[in-house]
ROPA-697825 format. One record per residue (C-alpha): z, x, y; residue number from 1. Coordinates in pm, 1 decimal. Layout:
z	x	y	pos
Z	X	Y	NUM;
...
This chain:
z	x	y	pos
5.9	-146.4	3910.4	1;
-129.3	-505.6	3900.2	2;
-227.2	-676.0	3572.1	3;
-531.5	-751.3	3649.1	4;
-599.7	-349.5	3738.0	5;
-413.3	-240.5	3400.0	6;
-665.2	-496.9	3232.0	7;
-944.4	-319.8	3385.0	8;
-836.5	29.0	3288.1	9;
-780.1	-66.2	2918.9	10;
-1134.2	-281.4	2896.7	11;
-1293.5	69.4	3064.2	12;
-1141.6	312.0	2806.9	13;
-1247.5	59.2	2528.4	14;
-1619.1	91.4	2703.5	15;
-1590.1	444.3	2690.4	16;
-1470.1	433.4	2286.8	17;
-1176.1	645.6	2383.6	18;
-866.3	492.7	2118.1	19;
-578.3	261.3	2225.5	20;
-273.8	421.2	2073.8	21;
60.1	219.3	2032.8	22;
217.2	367.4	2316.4	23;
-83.1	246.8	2559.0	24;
-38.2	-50.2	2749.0	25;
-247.9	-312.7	2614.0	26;
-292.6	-742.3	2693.8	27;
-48.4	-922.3	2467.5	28;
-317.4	-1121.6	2307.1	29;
-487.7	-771.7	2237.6	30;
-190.2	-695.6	2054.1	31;
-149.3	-1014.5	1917.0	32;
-519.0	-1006.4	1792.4	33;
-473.8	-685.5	1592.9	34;
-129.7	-765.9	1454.7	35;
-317.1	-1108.3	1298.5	36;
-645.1	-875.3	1143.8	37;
-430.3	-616.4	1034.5	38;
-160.9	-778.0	854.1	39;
-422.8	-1053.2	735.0	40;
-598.5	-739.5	575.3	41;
-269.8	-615.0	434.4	42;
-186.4	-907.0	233.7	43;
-512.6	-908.8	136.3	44;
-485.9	-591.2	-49.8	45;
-180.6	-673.3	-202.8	46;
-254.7	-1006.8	-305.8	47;
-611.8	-846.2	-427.8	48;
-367.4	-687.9	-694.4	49;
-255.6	-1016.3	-865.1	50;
-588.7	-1153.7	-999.5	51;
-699.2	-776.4	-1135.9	52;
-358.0	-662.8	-1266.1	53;
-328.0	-965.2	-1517.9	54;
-617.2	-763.0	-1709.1	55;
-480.8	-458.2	-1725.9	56;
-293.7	-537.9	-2049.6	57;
-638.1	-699.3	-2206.1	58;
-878.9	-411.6	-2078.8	59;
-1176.0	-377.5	-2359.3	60;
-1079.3	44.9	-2372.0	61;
-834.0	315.4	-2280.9	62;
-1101.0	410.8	-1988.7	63;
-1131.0	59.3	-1876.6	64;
-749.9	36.1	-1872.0	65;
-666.5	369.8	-1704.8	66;
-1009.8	279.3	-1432.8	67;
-843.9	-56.3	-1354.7	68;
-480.6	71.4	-1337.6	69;
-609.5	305.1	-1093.4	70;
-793.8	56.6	-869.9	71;
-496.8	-115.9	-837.8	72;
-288.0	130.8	-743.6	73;
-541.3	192.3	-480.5	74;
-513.3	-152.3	-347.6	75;
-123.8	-117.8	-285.6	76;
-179.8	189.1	-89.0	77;
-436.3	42.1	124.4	78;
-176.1	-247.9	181.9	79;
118.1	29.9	257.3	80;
-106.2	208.9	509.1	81;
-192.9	-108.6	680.1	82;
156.0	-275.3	664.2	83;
246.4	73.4	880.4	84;
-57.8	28.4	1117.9	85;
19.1	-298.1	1195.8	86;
424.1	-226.6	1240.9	87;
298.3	57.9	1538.4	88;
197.1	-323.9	1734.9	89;
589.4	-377.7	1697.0	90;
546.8	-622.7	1382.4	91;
831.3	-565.0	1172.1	92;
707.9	-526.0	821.7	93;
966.7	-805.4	689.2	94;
881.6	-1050.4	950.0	95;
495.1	-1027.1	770.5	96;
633.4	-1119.0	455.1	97;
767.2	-1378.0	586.0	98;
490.3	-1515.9	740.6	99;
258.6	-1447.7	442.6	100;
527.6	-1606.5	231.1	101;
597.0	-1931.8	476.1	102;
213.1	-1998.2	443.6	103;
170.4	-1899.6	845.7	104;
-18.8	-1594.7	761.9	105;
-318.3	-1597.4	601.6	106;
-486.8	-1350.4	316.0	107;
-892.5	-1348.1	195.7	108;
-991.4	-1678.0	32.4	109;
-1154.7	-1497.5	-203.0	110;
-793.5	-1399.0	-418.4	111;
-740.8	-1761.8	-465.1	112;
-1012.3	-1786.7	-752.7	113;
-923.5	-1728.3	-1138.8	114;
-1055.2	-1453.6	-1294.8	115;
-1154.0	-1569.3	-1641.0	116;
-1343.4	-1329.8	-1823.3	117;
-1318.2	-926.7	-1823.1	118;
-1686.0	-910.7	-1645.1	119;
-1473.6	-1069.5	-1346.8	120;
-1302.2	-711.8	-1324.7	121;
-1686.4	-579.0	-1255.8	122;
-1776.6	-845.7	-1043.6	123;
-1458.5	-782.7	-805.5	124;
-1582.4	-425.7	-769.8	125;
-1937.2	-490.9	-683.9	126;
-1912.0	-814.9	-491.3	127;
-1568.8	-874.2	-358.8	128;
-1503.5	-478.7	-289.9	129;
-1890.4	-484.2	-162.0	130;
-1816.6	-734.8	75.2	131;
-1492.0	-572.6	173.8	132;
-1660.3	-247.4	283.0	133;
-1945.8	-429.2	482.8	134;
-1635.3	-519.8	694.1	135;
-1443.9	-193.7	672.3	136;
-1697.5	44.1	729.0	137;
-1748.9	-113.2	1083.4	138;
-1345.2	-100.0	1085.1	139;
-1331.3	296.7	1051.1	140;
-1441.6	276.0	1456.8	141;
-1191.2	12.0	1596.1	142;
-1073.1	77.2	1915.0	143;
-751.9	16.0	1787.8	144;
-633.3	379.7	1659.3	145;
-382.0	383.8	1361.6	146;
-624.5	78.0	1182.0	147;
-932.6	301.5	1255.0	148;
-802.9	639.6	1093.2	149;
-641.5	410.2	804.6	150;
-976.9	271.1	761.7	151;
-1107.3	615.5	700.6	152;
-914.0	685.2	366.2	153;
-982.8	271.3	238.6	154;
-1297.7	295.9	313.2	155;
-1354.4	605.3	40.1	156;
-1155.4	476.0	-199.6	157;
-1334.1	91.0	-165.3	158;
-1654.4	264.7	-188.0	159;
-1556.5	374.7	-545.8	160;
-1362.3	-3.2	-651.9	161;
-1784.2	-80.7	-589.2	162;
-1947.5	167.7	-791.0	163;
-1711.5	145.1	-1059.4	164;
-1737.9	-242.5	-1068.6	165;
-2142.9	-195.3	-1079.0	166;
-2128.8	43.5	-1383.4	167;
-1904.9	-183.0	-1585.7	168;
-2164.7	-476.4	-1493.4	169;
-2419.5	-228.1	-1596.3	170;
-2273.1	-160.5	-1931.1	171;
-2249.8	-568.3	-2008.0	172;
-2589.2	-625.4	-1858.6	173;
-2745.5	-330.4	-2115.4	174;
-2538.3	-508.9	-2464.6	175;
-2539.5	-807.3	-2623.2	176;
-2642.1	-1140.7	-2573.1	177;
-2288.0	-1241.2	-2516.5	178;
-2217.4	-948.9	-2291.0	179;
-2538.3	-1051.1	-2115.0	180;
-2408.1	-1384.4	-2068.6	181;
-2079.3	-1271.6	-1904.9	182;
-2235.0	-1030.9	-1654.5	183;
-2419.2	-1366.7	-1541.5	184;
-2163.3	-1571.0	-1562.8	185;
-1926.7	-1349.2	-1339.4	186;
-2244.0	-1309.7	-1070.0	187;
-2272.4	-1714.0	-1061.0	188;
-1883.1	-1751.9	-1006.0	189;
-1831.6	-1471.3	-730.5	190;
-2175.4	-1492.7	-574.8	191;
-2078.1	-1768.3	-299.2	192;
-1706.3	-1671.7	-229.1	193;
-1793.6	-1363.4	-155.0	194;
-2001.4	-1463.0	78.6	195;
-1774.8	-1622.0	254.2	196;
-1554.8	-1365.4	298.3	197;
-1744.9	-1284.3	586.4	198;
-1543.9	-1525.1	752.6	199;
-1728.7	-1886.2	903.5	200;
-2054.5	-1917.3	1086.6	201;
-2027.3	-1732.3	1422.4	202;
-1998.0	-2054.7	1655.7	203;
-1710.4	-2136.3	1469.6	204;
-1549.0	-1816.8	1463.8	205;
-1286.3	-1842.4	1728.3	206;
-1162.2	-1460.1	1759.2	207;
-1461.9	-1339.0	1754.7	208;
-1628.1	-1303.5	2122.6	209;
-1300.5	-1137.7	2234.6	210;
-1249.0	-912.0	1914.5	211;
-1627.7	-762.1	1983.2	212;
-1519.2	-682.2	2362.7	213;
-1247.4	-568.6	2266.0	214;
-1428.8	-354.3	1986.1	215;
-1219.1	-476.8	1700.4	216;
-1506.1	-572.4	1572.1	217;
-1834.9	-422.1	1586.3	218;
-2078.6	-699.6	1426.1	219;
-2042.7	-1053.0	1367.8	220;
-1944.0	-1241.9	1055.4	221;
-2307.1	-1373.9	1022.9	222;
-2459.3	-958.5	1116.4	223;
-2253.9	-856.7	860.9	224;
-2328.1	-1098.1	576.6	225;
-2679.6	-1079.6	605.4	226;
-2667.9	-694.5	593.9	227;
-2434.8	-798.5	224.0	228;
-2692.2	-1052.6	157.2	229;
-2989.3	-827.6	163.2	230;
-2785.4	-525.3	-9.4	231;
-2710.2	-680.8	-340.9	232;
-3043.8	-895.8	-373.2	233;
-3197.1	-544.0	-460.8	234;
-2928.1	-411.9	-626.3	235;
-2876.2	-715.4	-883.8	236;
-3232.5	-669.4	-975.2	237;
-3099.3	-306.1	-1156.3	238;
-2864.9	-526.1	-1325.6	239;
-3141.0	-767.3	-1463.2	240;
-2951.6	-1050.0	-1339.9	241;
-3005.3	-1305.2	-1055.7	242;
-2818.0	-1454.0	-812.2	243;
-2725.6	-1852.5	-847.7	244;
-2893.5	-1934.1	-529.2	245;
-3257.7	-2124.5	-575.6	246;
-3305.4	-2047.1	-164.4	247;
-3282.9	-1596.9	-202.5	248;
-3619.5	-1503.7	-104.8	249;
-3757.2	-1248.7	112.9	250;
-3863.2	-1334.0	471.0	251;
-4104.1	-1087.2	549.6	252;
-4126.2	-1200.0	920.3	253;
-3731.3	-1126.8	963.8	254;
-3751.4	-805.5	699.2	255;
-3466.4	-1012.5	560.6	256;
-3306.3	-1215.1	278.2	257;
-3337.0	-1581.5	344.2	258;
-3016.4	-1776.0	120.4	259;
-2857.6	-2095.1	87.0	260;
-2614.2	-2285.6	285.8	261;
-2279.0	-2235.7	192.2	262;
-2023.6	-2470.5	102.8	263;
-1828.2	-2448.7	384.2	264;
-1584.6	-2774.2	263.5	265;
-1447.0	-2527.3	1.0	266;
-1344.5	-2243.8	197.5	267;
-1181.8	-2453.5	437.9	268;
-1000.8	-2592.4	161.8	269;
-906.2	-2261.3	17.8	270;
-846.2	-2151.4	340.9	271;
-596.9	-2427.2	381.5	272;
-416.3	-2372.6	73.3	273;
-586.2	-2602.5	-168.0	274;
-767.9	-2347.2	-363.1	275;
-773.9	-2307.1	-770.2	276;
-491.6	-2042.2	-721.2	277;
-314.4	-2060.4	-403.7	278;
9.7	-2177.4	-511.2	279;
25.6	-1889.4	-814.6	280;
-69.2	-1646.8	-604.6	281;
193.1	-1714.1	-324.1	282;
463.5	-1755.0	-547.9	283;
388.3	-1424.6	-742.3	284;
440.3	-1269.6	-390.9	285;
800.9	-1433.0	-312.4	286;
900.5	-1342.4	-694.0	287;
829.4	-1010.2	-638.3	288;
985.0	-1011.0	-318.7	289;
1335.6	-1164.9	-431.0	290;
1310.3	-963.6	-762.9	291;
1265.0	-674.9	-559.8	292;
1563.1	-717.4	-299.1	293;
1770.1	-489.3	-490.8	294;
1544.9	-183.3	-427.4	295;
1498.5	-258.8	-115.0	296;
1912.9	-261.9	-38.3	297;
1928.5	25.5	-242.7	298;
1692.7	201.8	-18.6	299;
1875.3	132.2	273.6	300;
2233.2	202.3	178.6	301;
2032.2	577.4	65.3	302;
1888.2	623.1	375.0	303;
2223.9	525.4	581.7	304;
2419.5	740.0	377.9	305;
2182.7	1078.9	427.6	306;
2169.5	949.0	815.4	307;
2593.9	951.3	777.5	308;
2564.2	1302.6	674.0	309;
2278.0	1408.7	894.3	310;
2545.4	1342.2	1177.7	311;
2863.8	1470.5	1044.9	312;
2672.4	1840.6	988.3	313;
């Protein structure tokens, strides 16, 4: 069968929503498409670890600690189910590292900011993980299937990262003065990169017309912060807080929130590498990796030897 005839069979299954599995024939750059998403998302989660886990040791409680340590453990999970996904495209799961480690691959902007202050944990949750499932809800019905019924499981558990990270805003935005202040403080700081974790403006997107035939995507990266935008303008209000952006107001002729232009310079330069902590956070990831060759040989001579056995009974 002609290309061009497999190319119309694939495009009419993904019209008719039925899955691509790995063993389906597929266009390269379809696979090439969802290797790039999928282990973008992957290092993502992992990475995600690095600015949460240094406040594990400084959590304000044993519940705070044992809420956090759990999140995080989440996050490497999520990472482990999408490293797998993404090795069904016939990525190898080393050759990501590498990429992620050479610079080639890229992981959300927004883990290249400090976090400062323990009301960053809370504003991770509610922003950052409330941004996150904005894009992964959509996710759950990729046409692509191991992502889709991975997104399933992340999806839960993200939906929790949020509420938890509201109800320790909550708590600071109900105490002092000083805990007042931090809530705010944390909503001014994570307000505007989480915005643009949505990605750039949609004429600048370059994936994105084939990714939404293709029904890797189901909205676009302006659709989908908007629907973010107007979500936690109502929810901040329960908070008491506001958001640092003098342009939020209601547009009653849309039924949506009007907001401020982002500053796109930045997250091109984080996106580049020139962010506050893109240098830390990439060579956290190849420590860990070299520190943790040994397991990893380990692992392997195990799994040779049982194979050695397997074959000799």
């Amino acid at each position: 069968m002609g290309t061009h005839n497999l190319e119309e069979l694939f495009q009419n299954k993904i019209d008719l929503e039925i899955k691509i599995e790995p063993k389906n024939w597929m266009p390269e750059a379809y696979r090439k498409t969802n290797i790039r998403q999928i282990s973008q998302h992957a290092h993502s989660e992992i990475v995600g670890m690095l600015p949460e886990g240094n406040w594990i040791s400084r959590a304000p409680s044993l519940k705070r600690k044992a809420i956090l340590i759990a999140k995080v453990q989440d996050e490497a999970g999520h990472g482990l189910y999408l490293y797998a996904a993404a090795e069904t495209l016939g990525q190898s799961r080393e050759q990501m590292f590498n990429d992620l480690h050479s610079g080639k691959a890229k992981y959300s902007s927004i883990f290249n900011y400090p976090t400062l202050t323990w009301a960053d944990m809370g504003a991770i949750g509610w922003l950052v993980d409330g941004a996150a499932i904005m894009n992964q809800v959509m996710l759950t019905r990729t046409s692509y299937g191991p992502y889709a019924r991975a997104m399933v499981r992340i999806c839960k558990e993200e939906s929790f990262h949020q509420r938890q990270g509201f109800e320790s805003l909550w708590v600071l935005s109900k105490g002092s003065e000083e805990q007042r202040a931090l809530c705010q403080d944390a909503i001014n700081r994570w307000w505007w990169p989480a915005l643009m974790m949505f990605g750039p403006i949609d004429s600048e997107s370059t994936n994105s017309d084939m990714s939404m035939k293709w029904k890797i995507k189901r909205k676009t990266n302006d659709e989908l912060r908007q629907q973010f935008v107007d979500m936690i303008a109502e929810q901040v209000k329960l908070l008491g807080m506001t958001l640092p952006d003098p342009n939020l107001r209601w547009n009653e002729a849309r039924k949506h929130y009007d907001f401020g232009e982002i500053n796109w310079d930045e997250f091109w330069q984080v996106v580049k590498g020139n962010g506050p902590c893109n240098k830390e956070r990439l060579e956290a990831r190849k420590k860990a990796w070299e520190q943790g060759a040994w397991v990893r040989e380990a692992a392997q001579a195990y799994a040779n030897k049982q194979r050695t056995r397997n074959k000799a009974a």
